[in-house]
N, C-alpha and C positions, 0 to 999 in steps of 0.2 A: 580605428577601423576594426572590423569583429575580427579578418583574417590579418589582422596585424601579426608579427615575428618578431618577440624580444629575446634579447639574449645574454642575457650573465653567467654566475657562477650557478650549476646545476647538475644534477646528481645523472652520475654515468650510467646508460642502460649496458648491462651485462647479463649473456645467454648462457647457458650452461651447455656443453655439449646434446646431454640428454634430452634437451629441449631443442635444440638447433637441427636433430637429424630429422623427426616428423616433419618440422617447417618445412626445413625445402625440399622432403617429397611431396608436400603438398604444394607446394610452389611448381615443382618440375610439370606433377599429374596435370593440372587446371589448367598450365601453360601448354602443353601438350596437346592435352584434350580441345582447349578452345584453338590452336592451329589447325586441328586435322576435320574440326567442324566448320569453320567460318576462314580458316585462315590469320586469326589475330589469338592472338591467347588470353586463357581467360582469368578475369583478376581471382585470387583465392581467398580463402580466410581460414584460422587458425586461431584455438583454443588458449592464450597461455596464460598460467599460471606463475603468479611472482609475488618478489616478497623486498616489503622496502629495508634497505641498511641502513640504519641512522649512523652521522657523525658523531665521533666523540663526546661524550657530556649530555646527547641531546636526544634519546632513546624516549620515546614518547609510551604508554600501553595503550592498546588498541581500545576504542569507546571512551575511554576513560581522560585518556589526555589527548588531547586533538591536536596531531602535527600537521607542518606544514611543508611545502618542498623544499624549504632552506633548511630544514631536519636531515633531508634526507642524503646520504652520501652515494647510495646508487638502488638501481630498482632492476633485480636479477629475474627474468624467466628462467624458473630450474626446470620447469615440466610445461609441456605443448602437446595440442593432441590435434587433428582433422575431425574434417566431420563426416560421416558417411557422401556418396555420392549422390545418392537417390533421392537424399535430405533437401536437397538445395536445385536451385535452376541457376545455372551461371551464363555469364558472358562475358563480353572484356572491361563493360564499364561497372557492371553492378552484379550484386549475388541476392537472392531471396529465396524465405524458406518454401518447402513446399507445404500447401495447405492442408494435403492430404495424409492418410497413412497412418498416423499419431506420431508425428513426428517429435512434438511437444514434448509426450512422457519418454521418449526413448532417448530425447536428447537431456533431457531433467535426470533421467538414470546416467547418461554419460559423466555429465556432469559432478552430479554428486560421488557418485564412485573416485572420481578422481578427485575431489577435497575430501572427502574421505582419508584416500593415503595418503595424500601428503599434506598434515593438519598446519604448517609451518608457511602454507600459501595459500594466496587469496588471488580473487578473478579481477586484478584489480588495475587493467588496461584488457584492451582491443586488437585483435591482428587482422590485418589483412595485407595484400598489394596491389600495387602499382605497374603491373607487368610492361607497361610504354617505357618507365623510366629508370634511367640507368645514373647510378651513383649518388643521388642524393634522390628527395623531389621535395611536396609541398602539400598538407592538406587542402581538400578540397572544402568548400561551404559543406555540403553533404556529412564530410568526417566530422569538422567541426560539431554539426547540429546532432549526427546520429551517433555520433562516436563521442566525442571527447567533453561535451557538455552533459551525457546522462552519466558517464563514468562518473565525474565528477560528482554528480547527488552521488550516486552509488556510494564512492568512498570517504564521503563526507559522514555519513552513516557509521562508518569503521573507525573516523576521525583522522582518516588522510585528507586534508583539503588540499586536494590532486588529484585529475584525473588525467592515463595517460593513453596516447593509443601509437601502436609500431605498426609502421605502413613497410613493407618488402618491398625491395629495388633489382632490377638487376645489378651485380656488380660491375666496377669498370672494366673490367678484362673480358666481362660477357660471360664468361666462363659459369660464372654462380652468380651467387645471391648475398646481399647485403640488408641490413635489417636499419630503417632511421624510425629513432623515437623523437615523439613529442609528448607538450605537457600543456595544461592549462590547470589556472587557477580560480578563474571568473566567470569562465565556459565561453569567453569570446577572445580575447587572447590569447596566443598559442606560442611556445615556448619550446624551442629546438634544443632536445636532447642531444642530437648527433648522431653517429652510426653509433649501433652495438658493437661490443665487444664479444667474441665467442672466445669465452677462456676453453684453455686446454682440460683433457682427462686429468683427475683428481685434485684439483683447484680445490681448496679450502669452501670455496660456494656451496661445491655439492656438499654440506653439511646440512643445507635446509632443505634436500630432500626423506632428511632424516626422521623419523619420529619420536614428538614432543613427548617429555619425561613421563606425560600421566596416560602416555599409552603402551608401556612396557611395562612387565611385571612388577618388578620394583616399584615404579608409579603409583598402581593400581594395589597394592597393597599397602603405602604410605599411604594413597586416600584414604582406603577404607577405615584405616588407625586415627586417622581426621575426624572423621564422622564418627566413630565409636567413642570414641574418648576424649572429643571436645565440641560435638554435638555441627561442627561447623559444616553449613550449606557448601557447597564448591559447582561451579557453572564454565560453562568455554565461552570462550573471550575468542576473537579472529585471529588467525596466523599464530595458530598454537598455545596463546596464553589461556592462563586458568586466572576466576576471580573465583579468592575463597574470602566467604564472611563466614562473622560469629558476633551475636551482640549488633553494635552498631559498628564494629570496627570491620576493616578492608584490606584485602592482600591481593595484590594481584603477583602471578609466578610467570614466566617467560619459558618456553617450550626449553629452554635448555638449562634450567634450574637445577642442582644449584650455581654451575657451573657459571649464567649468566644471572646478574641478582636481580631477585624481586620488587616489589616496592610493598609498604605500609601506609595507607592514607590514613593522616589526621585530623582531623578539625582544630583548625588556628581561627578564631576566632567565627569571621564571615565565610571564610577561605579557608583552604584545605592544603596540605604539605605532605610530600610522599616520602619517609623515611624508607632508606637502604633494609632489603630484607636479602642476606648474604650465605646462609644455610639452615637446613633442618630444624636445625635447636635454637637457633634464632626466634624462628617462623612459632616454634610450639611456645617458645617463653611469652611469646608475643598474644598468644595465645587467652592467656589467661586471665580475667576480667579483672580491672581495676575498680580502687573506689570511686573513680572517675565517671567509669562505666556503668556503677549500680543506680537502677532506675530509671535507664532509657530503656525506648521499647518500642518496637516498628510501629505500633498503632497510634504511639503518640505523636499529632501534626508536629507539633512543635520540638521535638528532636528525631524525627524520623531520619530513616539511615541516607546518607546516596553514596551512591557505590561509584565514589570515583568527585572529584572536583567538578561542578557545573560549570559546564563551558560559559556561562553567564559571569559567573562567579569570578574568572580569572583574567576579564579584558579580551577575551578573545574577539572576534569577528561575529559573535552570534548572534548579529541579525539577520544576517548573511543567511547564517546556519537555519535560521529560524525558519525562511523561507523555502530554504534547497529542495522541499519536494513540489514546491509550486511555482519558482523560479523558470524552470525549462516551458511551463506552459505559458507563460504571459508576459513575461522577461519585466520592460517598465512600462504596461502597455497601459496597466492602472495609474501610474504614479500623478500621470497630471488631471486625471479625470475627480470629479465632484460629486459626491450621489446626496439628495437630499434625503431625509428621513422624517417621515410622518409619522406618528401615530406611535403607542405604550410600546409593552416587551413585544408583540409581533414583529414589529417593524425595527428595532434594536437587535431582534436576535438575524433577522437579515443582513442588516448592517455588519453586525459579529461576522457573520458566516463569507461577507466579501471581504472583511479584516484580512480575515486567514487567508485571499489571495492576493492581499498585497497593496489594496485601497488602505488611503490614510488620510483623503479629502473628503470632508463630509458636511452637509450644511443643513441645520437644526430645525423645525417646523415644530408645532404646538405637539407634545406627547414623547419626545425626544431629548428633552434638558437630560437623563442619567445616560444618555449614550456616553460622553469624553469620560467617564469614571469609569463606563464600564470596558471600554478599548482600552484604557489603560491601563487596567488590570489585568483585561482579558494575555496583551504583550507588553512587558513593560521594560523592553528592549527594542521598543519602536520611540524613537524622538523627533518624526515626522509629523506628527496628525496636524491638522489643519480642523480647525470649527467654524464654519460660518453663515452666513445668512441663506435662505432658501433661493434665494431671488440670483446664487451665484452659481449655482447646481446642473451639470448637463442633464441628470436623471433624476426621478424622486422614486422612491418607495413609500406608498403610504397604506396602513393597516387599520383597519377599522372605518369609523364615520369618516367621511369626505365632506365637510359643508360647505368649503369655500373653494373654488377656482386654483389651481396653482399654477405659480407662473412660470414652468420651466415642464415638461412633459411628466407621465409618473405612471407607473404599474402601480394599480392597485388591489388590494387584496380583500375580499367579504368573506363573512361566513354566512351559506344559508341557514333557513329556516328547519327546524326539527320534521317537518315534514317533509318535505323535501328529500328526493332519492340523491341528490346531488349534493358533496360535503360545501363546497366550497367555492368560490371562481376569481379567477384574476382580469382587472378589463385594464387597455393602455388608453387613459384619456390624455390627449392634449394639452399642449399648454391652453390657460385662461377659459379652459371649458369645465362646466360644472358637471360634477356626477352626483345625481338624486335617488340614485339607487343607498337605500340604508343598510347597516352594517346589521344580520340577524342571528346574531350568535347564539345558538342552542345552549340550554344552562348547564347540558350533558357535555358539552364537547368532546370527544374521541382524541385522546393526545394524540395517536397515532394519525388521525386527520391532520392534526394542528400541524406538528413536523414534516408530512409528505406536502403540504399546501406551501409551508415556511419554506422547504427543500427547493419548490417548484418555483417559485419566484426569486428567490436568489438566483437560479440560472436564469429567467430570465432578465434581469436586471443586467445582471452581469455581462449577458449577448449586449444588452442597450447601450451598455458605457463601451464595449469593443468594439463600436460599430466602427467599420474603416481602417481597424488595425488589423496588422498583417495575424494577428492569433484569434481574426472574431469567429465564434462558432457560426460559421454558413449554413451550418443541419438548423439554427433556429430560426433564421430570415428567412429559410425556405420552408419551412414551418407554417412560418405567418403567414408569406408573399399571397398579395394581392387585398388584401385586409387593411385598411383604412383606421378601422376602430376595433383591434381583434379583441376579444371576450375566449379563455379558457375554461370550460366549466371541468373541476377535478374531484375522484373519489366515488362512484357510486355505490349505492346500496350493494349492489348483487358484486361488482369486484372495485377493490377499494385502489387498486390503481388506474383504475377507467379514466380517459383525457380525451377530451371534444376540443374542437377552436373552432370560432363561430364570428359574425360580423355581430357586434354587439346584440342588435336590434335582434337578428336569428335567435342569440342564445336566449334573450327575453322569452320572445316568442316558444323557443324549446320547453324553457322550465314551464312556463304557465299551461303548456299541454300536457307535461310530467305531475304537474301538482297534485291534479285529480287522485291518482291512483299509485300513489307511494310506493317503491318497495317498504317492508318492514325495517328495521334498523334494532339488531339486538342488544339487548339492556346487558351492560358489562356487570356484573358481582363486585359485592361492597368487600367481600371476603377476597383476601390474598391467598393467593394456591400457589403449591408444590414447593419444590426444588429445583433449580437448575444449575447445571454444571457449562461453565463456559471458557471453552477451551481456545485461547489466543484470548489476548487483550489488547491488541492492536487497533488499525485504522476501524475494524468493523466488529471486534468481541466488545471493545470499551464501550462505545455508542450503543449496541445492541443492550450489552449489561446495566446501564444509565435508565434507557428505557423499559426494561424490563424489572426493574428494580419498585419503582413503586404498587408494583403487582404481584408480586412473587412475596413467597415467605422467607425465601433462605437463595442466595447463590455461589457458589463455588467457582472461583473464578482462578485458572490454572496460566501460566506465562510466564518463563524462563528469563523474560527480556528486563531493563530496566530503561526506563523514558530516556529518550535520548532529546536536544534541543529541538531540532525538525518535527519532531510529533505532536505537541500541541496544535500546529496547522488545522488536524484533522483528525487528532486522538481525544479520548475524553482524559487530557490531563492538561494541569497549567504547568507555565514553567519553573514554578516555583519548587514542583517536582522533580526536574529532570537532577536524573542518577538516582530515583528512587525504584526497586522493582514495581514494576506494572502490578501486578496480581494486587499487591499491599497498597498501593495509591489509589487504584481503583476499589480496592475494598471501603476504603474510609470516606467513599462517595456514596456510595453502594449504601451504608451503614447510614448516612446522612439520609438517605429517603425512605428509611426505614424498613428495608431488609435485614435482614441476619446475613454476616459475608464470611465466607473463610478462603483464605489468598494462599495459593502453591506456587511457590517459584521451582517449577520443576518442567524440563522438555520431553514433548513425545518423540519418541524415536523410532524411526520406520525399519525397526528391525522385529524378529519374533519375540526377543527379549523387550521390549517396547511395548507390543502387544501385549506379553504376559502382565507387564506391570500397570499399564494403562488398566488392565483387567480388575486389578487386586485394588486401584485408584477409586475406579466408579461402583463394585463393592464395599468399598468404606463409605465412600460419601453418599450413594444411593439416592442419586437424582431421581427426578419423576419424569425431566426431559433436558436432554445437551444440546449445548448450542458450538458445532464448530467452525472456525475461525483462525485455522494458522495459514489455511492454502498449501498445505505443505503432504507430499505423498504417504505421511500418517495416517493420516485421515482414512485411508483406504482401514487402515488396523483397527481402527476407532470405531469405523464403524460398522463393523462385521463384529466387536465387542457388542457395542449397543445393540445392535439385530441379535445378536446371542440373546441378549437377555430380556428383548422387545421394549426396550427404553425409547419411545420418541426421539427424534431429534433431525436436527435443520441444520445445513452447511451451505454456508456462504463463502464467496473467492469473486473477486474481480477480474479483468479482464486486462488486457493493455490498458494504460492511463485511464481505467474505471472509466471505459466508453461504455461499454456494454460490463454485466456481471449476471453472476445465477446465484439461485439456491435453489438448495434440495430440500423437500423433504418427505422424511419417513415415517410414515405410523406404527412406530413399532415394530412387529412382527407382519403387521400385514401391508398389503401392494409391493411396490417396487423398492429393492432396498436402494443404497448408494451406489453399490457397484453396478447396478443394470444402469443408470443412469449419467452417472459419472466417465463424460468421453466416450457415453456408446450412441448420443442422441443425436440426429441428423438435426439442425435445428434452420435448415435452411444455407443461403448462401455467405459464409463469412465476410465482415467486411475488408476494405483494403488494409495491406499490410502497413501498420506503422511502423516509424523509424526503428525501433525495438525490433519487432520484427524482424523487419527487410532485412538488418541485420541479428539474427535468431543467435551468432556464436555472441551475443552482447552478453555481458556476464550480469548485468542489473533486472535483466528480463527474468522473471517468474511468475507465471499465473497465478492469480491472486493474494501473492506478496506482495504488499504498497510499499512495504520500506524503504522502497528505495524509487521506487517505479513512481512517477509523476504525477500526481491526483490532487485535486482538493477536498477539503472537507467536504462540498457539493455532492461530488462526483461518487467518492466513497461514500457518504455519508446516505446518500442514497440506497446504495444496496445496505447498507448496515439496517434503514429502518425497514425494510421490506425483510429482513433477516426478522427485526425481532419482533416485528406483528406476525408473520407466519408464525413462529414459533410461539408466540403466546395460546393463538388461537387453537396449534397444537394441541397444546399443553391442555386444553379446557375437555374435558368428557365428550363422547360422539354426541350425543342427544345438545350438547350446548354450544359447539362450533356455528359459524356462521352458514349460511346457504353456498357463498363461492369455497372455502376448505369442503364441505361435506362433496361438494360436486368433482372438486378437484381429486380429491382421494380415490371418490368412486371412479371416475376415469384413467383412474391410474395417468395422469397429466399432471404428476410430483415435483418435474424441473420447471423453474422459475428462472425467466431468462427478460433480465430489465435492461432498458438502453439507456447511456444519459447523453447518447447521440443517435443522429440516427443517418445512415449511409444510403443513397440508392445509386445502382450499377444499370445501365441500359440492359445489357446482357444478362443479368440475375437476376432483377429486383431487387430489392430491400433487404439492406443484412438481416438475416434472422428474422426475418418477417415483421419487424416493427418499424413501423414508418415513420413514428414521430419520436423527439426525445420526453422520455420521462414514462415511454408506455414499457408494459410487462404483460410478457403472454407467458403460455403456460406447453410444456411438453411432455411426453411420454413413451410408453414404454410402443404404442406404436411407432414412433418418431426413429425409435434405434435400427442404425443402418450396419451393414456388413454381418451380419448373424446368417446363420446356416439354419434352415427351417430345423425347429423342435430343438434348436439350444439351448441352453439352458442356463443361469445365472449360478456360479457354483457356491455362492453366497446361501442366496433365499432358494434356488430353485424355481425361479420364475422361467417360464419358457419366452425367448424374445421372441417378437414377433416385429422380423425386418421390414424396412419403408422401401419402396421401392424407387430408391434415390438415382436422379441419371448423373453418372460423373464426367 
């Protein structure tokens, strides 16, 4: 059963004082507050901060070796924090954020500030309470789903496979408060901690509110002797550790180095081994290149570095792992479903793209024989797939020519005709009915068509095979509803994410009145241009960079992080990768389609020191236009650099679970820069709050961070290509932009706001004003709400010009 209760041997929760006294005044406050409002009191919630203890022998480093709960000897809250009052709307069964205010960025500053000081912990359970119950209680479905199965991705990412969350009790004496934790492993299992422990002042615990070695002087001056005189790169690892390379060899050091020992990863053969690294003079001998060492070199496939053992590599669970950020969305809602597959690489690359949520039933039609070669390469940590006849298929996909009947339903895909203002359309025929409509592929094809058409029908597919299950997207039935034989016509000339749905015979009838009088469609240059600089290489820098790569002359492609298991789903890397830096895996891709690439494994840091050096970064490398990509409060530095120096560039972030996502973009010096735009734009009514959400103290929640946050390839991969057709189109001289960027500009209507859902509320309308999924409207500096007439942008100096929004 999902709320089933196992119980073994399991790692004790332990609070620290400093952490226990916020708790329960936020416990008293809520309790308080909801009596003297309603009479019952109201449940709270509560920020903490913890850090796991491993047993003896069994000390895991963070990313690099992936532990498990039977690692762990106990999981200490040393620091706890509330959350403002105003933030939230409470009562006795539920708490949710407020919509308004900017609650987002203030609670994102709360946040960070406090991992900040104390670099020794991580967000790495859930608090709230149970204000009815006294002395023990019990998760609810709700904690489970909203609480202890996203922790779970979350810390799977870190390489805890555990997520936990601490529900407040009254205690038995009534008197106070009592803390019981739980754990899960699977996200549907739930595993009783038991009550916390609140150790007494000066407990040996409070150690790990202390700061790791390389943020004390000493520290910071060993680094610097690091990097000067052995050239080695050094990056932060979670809960205080440091990963230092040089060469291809690997050190990771533990916040209380030397005192607690390092490790050295080796290459044994397939497999990799972590030798003891036990002080300083160790660490330097270790240091120094063997003849082992002479002639490897990051750019070579064939012994490129990974910083740390692949969890593939070592027997672990990693198909598990493989899934974890698409697991929460469709659990095994694919597992027994069959999709057929029509037609060459079209219809293979859709296939691909439902791979990555978890399909591994698929059944073969003429043009599909290299599909099983290329699923198994695509994961080849999947020993599921299934290949079979078309005739056993709930769904089909088919791409291209249709000649013959199919026996099982099927979305199919055309391209129109070069005249034609319309790219592309998708019709659902029947089983055993024939489609005489021919496949008219332009010899010009628009990749950037290709991909948003290919985008576009994997979701729908993917709605088709969830019909009936409790996760089917309902935003696409109601989409369709009422449509018989629905026809999608997608792409037009004048905006290339234009979406119609039509009863076939209607869309017949549309194009053939559109024929006459074409829009233009502009001839893309045989010539490759500029530079770009693309900062993140994550769910939507790598795809952006992929696609933009056969176009560009040179990219710069910047990202601190290295491939962890879970990102192939919806990264542009395989897993053959993982524990490779991003920047340098995705360079040798880059290099493959024949750009010029040069890879920094380096983070932007959202401090003025950050900014300066970001500064002195995009002067060396001297793009023609950036593309960013971390989602992270950087970006605000980034791009007030780039507006300095009137660099183009385009920023894209997601949304919760990539329902909805934006991009911005800038022309340089002129219109609206980032900051007018960014969180000042009224874009209409938000949708309802999801789990994430609802509960906003979740520590996995960040706007347009995927890493942890639940999406698919689909989903993300959606705003990635709208990131990097903007940004191409950018990049091209005024006089050669297309007619929708020239008109966009001029409207100063710069935010890009695309759904891959779409919500409607009786009382509001339409989240954000788009009705259907996969459509993208466009915002501006009219749009920005709460401005004081004649204020002023302290950026660009734009004066906003407030909407007069009813709240």
């Amino acid at each position: 059963m999902p709320d089933q209760l196992e119980t073994r041997r399991l790692p004790q929760v332990v609070v620290l004082p400093e952490a226990w006294a916020p708790i329960v005044a936020e416990l008293d406050r809520a309790a308080e507050a909801g009596r003297a409002r309603t009479g019952s009191p109201d449940e709270a919630v509560f920020v903490p901060l913890c850090a796991p203890v491993f047993r003896p022998g069994r000390a895991r480093v963070p990313r690099l070796q992936p532990a498990s709960l039977g690692d762990l000897d106990a999981v200490v809250v040393a620091h706890a924090f509330a959350l403002p009052q105003d933030w939230v709307e409470a009562s006795a069964a539920r708490i949710r954020f407020r919509a308004e205010g900017g609650v987002q960025a203030r609670f994102e500053a709360l946040v960070d500030a406090a991992l900040a000081r104390f670099a020794r912990l991580e967000l790495l359970a859930r608090g709230h309470s149970h204000p009815f119950d006294c002395g023990s209680t019990r998760p609810s479905g709700i904690d489970r789903v909203e609480h202890l199965a996203p922790c779970l991705a979350y810390n799977r990412g870190l390489g805890l496979d555990a997520g936990f969350t601490f529900i407040a009790v009254r205690a038995l004496d009534g008197a106070g408060w009592a803390l019981h934790g739980f754990a899960t492993e699977d996200g549907q299992t739930i595993l009783d901690l038991g009550l916390a422990t609140v150790v007494p002042d000066g407990s040996p615990w409070a150690a790990l509110r202390e700061p790791p070695w390389h943020a004390t002087d000493a520290g910071r001056a060993r680094e610097a002797r690091l990097r000067e005189a052995r050239g080695a790169k050094l990056d932060r690892l979670p809960l205080g550790w440091t990963r230092l390379r040089a060469g291809p060899n690997v050190w990771a050091l533990p916040p209380g180095f030397p005192a607690e020992p390092g490790a050295r990863f080796v290459r044994c053969g397939e497999a990799w081994a972590a030798e003891p690294v036990a002080s300083w003079e160790a660490l330097e001998a270790g240091l120094e290149p063997t003849a082992e060492d002479a002639g490897r070199s990051f750019r070579n496939p064939q012994s490129a570095i990974r910083n740390g053992p692949p969890p593939c590599l070592r027997g672990k669970d990693a198909r598990a792992a493989y899934y974890a950020r698409v697991a929460p969305l469709y659990g095994d809602a694919l597992s027994g479903k069959t999709l057929g597959v029509v037609g060459g690489d079209d219809a293979c690359e859709v296939a691909s793209l439902l791979a990555r949520c978890g399909l591994t039933r698929f059944a073969l039609g003429p043009g599909a024989e290299a599909l099983p070669a290329r699923l198994r390469a695509q994961n080849p940590l999947e020993d599921r797939w299934v290949f079979t006849s078309l005739d056993r298929a709930d769904v089909a996909f088919a791409a291209g020519e249709l000649r013959e009947p199919l026996p099982v339903p099927a979305w199919r895909l055309s391209f129109l005709p070069a005249e034609s203002p319309v790219r592309a359309r998708l019709d659902w025929i029947p089983a055993g009915e024939a489609c005489a409509a021919p496949d008219a592929r332009p010899a010009q094809l628009e990749p950037f068509d290709r991909a948003d058409a290919l985008n576009r029908a994997a979701a729908l597919v993917r709605a088709s095979l969830l019909r009936g299950a409790a996760c089917e997207p309902a935003e696409v039935a109601r989409f369709l509803e009422g449509r018989a034989r629905p026809a999608l016509l997608l792409g037009h000339a004048r905006w290339p994410w234009w979406l119609r749905v039509f009863e076939r015979e209607d869309a017949d009838a549309w194009l053939a009145s559109n024929l006459a009088a074409p829009a233009s469609r502009p001839q893309e240059p045989a010539a490759r241009r500029g530079r770009v600089l693309v900062i993140g290489c994550g769910s939507l820098g790598s795809v952006a960079a992929l696609r933009l790569a056969p176009r560009v002359e040179a990219l710069g492609l910047s990202d601190p992080e290295t491939v962890s298991i879970e990102n192939p789903v919806r990264q542009a890397f395989e897993v053959a990768e993982v524990g490779q830096p991003k920047a340098e895996a995705l360079a040798r891709r880059v290099e493959a389609l024949g750009a010029r690439a040069e890879a920094f494994v380096r983070a932007e840091e959202d401090s003025p020191a950050g900014a300066e050096a970001f500064a002195a970064f995009v002067d060396r490398f001297k793009p023609d236009l950036a593309v960013l990509a971390t989602g992270t409060g950087a970006e605000y530095a980034m791009a007030r650099v780039l507006r300095e120096r009137g660099i183009p560039h385009a920023a894209g972030r997601c949304y919760a679970r990539a329902r909805y996502f934006e991009v911005i973009l800038v022309d340089g010096s002129n219109g609206p820069c980032f900051h007018c735009l960014r969180e000042q734009v009224h874009t209409g009514p938000a949708p309802s709050l999801t789990p994430e959400q609802a509960a906003r103290y979740d520590p996995d929640y960040r706007p347009g961070e995927l890493n942890a946050e639940p999406a698919s390839a689909i989903e993300s991969g959606r705003c990635a290509e709208v990131l990097a057709r903007a940004a191409w189109e950018l990049l091209k001289p005024p006089d050669a932009r297309p007619e929708w960027l020239r008109a966009t500009l001029e409207q100063r209507r710069t935010c890009l706001l695309g759904a891959n859902h779409a919500e409607f509320d009786a009382a509001t309308g339409w989240a954000y004003g788009l009705d259907a999924p996969g459509k993208v409207a466009t915002y501006g500096v009219e749009d920005i709400a709460g401005a004081r007439p004649g204020e002023r942008c302290e950026v660009c100096g734009q004066a906003w010009l407030p909407a007069e929004v009813a709240e």
